[in-house]
C-alpha positions in Angstrom: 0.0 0.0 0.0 1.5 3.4 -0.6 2.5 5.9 2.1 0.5 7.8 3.4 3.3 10.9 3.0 6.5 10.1 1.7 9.5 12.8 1.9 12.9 12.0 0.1 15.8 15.0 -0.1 12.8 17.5 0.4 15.0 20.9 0.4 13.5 24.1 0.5 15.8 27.3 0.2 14.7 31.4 0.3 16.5 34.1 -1.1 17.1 37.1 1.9 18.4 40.5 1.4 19.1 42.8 -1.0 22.6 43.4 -2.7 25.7 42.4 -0.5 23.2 41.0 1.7 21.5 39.2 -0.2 22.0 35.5 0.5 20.3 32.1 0.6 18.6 30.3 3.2 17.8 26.9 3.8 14.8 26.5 5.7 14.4 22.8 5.0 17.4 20.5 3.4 17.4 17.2 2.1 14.7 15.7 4.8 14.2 12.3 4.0 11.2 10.2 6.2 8.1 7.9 5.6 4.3 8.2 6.9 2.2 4.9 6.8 -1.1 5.0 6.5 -3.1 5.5 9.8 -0.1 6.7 12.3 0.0 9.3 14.4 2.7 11.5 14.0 4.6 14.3 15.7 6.7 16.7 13.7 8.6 18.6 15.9 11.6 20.9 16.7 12.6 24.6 17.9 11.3 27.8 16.2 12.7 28.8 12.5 13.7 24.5 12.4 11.6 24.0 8.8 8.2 22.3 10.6 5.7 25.0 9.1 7.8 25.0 5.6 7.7 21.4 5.2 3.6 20.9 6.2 3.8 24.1 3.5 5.4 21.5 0.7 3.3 18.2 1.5 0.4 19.9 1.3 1.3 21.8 -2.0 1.2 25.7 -0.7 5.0 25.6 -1.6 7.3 24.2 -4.3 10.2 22.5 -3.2 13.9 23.5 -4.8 15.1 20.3 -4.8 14.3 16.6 -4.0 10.6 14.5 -3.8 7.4 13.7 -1.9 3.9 12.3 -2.5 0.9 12.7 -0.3 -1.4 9.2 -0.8 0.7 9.4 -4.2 0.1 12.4 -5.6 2.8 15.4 -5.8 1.4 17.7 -3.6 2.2 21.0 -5.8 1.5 19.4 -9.3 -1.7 17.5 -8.4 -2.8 20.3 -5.5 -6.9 20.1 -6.5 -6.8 16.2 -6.3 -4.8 16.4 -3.4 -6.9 18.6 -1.4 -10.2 16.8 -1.9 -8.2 14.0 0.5 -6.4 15.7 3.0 -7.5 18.0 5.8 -5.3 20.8 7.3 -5.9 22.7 10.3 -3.6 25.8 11.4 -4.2 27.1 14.7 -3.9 30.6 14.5 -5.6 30.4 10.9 -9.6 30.0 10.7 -11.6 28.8 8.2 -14.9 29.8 9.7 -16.6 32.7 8.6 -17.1 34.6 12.5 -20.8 36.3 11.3 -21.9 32.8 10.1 -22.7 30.1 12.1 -20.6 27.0 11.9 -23.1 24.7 10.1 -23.9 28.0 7.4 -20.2 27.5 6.6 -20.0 24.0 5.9 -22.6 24.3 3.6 -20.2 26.4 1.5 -17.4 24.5 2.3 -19.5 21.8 0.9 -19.9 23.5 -2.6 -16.2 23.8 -2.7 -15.9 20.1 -2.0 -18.4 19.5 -4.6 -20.3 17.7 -2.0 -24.5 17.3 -2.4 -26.7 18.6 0.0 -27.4 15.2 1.5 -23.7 14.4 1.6 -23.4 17.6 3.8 -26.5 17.1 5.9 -25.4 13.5 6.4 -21.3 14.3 7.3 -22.3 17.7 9.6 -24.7 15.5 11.7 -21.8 13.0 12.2 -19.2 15.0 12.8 -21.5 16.8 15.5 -22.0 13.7 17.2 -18.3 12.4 16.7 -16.5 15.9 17.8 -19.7 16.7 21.0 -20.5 19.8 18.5 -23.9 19.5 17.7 -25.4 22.4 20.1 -22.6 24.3 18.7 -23.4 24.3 15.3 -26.0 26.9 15.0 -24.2 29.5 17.1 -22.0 32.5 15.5 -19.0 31.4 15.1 -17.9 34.9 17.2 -20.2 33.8 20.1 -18.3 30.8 20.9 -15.1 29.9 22.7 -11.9 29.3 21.5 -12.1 25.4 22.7 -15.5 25.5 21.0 -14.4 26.9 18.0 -11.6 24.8 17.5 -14.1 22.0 17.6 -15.8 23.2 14.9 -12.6 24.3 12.8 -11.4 20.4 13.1 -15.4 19.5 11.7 -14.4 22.0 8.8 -11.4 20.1 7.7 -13.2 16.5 8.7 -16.0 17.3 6.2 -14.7 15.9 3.1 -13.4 12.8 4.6 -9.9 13.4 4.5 -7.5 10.1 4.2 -4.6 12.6 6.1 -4.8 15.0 8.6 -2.0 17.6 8.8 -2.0 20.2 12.0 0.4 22.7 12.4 0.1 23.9 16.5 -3.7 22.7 16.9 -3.9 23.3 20.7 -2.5 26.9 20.5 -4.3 29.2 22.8 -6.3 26.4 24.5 -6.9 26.3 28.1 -6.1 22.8 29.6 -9.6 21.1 29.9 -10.1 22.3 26.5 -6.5 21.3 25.0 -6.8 17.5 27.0 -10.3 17.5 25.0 -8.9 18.0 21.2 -6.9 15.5 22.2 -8.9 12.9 22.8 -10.9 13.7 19.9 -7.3 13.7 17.5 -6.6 9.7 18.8 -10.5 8.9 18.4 -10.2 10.0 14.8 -7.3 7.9 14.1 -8.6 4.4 16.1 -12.2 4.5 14.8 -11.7 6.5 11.6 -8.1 5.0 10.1 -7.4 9.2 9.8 -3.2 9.6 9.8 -2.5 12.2 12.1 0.4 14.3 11.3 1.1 17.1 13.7 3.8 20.0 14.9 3.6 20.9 18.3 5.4 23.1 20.9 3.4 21.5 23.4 5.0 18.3 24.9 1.7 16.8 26.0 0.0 17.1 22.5 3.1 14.7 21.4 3.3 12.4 24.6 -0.8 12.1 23.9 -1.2 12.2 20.4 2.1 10.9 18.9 3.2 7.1 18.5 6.3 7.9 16.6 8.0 11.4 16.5 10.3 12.8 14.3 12.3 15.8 15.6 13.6 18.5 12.6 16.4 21.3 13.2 18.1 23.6 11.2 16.1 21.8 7.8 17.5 18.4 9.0 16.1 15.4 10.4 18.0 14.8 13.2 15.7 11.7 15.1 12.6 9.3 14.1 11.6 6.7 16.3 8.3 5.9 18.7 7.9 8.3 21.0 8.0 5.1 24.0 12.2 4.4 22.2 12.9 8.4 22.4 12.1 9.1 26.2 13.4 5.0 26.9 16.8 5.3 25.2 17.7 9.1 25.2 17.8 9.5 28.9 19.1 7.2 30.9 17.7 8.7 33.8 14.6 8.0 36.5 13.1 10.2 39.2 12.3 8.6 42.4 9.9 11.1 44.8 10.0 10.1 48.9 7.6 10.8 51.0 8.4 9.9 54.4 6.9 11.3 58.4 11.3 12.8 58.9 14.1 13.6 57.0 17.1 11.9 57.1 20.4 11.4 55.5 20.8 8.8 52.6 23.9 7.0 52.1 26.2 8.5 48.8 25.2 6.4 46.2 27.1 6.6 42.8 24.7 7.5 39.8 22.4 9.1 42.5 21.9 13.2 42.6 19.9 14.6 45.5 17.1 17.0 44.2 14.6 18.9 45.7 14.0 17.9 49.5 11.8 19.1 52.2 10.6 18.1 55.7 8.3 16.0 54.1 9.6 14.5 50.8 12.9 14.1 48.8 13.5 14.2 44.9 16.4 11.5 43.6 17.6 11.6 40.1 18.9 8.2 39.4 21.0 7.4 36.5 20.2 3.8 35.8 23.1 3.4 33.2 25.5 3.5 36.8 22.5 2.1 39.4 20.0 0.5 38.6 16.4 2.1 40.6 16.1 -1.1 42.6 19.6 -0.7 44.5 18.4 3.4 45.2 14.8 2.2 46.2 16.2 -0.5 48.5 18.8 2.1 50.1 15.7 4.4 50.7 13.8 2.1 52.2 16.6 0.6 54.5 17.3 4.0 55.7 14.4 5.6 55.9 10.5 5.6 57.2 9.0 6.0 53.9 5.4 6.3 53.4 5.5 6.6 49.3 7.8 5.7 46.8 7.4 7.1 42.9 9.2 6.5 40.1 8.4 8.1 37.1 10.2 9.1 33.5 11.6 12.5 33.3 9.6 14.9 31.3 9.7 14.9 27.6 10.9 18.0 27.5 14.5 17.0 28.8 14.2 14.3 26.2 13.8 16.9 23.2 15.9 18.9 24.5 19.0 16.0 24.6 18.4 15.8 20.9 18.1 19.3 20.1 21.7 19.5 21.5 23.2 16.9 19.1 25.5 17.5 16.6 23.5 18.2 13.2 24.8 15.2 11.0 
């Protein structure tokens, strides 16, 4: 079966400047990476890294300078009107809502441009209201509601068509947490019940950690990782966090491949590097030297994790 999105030396380069300042820039250069159909993936990396130039190429806004990709097999900016009848995009800052219409008053003419029948509209707006907990939403002004509300409705806007791909460049931007953990949920429910391939940039670690099965991390135009998102925190950082509560403080025993974090009177922090000890020696310790009413170990945050590879050498 072919990809789903399918990149190889993708380069994109802009011209800066004027005179002896003119010079070139490469925003993306030579990215190279596959998309199957039905995963959910997480584009990510620091401002200015090529994530917004890329989704810019795949979905045929942009021509690339050098290399080649296909979208469900189709070149994205030769075959642009085929392609867009099976993809779905979604910018956050960007609306495609009319704000003095009401959501379903726009689908309708979002329907036309689909060249979808009435019935076909009717039929898709009254499942997607169901599917996305929009239906009281629909005959609002789009001005009236919330941002989580109308972000609901932007996603039922790019769902109308049935789109094979999703692509979503900083969905959750703006949203307050109830409302982000909500898109969420919606995002993974598309892609389980609906086969929809999610392919998303983020700044937010929890939209990747939530969304995401495999990530792949871009800087300066390259790709500089690709793996599951499970391998990237796993392998990157050989490191656990182990949180004590206990009813006194006391002094733990130096233990090699241990650093002491936060502490208090009534808990300690323990960063444990498990390539030097492993967490069973450090919880053992604790529990030998202490009265310990709670032991936790968890991962650190993904954020330390994309940071680690940020820091790499670019290849």
């Amino acid at each position: 079966m072919t990809a789903a999105i399918s990149a190889h030396g993708l380069s994109k380069s802009f011209t800066t400047g004027r005179g002896s300042r003119r010079r070139i820039v490469d925003a993306v250069d030579g990215i190279a990476f596959e998309v199957a159909r039905g995963e959910r993936v997480a584009y990510i990396g620091p401002n200015g890294a090529g994530k917004s130039t890329s989704i810019k190429m795949l979905t045929g806004i942009l021509h690339p300078t050098a290399g080649a990709a296909t979208v469900l097999g189709l070149v994205p900016w030769q075959q642009r009107r085929s392609l867009t009848r099976q993809i779905g995009t979604l910018f956050g800052q960007r609306s495609q809502l009319w704000f003095e219409l009401t959501p379903r008053e726009t689908f309708r003419m979002l329907g036309s441009i689909y060249r979808l029948d009435r019935d076909q509209v009717q039929r898709r707006v009254a499942e997607l209201g169901e599917l996305l907990e929009a239906g009281d939403l629909l005959d609002q002004p789009v001005r009236s509601l919330s941002l989580g509300q109308r972000m609901r409705c932007e996603l039922a806007a790019c769902l109308l068509h049935e789109p094979l791909v999703l692509f979503l460049d900083e969905p959750t931007i703006g949203l307050d947490l109830v409302a982000k953990q909500r898109f969420r949920e919606l995002l993974v429910r598309l892609n389980t019940e609906r086969g929809t391939t999610i392919f998303l940039t983020s700044h937010d670690v929890a939209d990747i950690e939530q969304v995401a099965e495999r990530a792949i991390v871009i800087n300066h135009g390259h790709v500089i990782y690709d793996d599951r998102v499970a391998v990237m925190r796993r392998e990157l950082l050989a490191r656990k966090i182990v949180d004590v509560a206990w009813t006194a403080p006391v002094e733990l025993p130096a233990l090699s491949g241990v650093t002491v974090g936060e502490r208090s009177a009534s808990s300690l922090r323990l960063v444990v590097d498990t390539s030097v000890r492993p967490v069973r020696d450090v919880l053992d310790a604790v529990l030998l030297a202490t009265d310990a009413t709670d032991l936790t170990v968890t991962d650190p945050p993904l954020e330390e994790v994309i940071a680690e590879i940020y820091e790499r050498p670019l290849p």
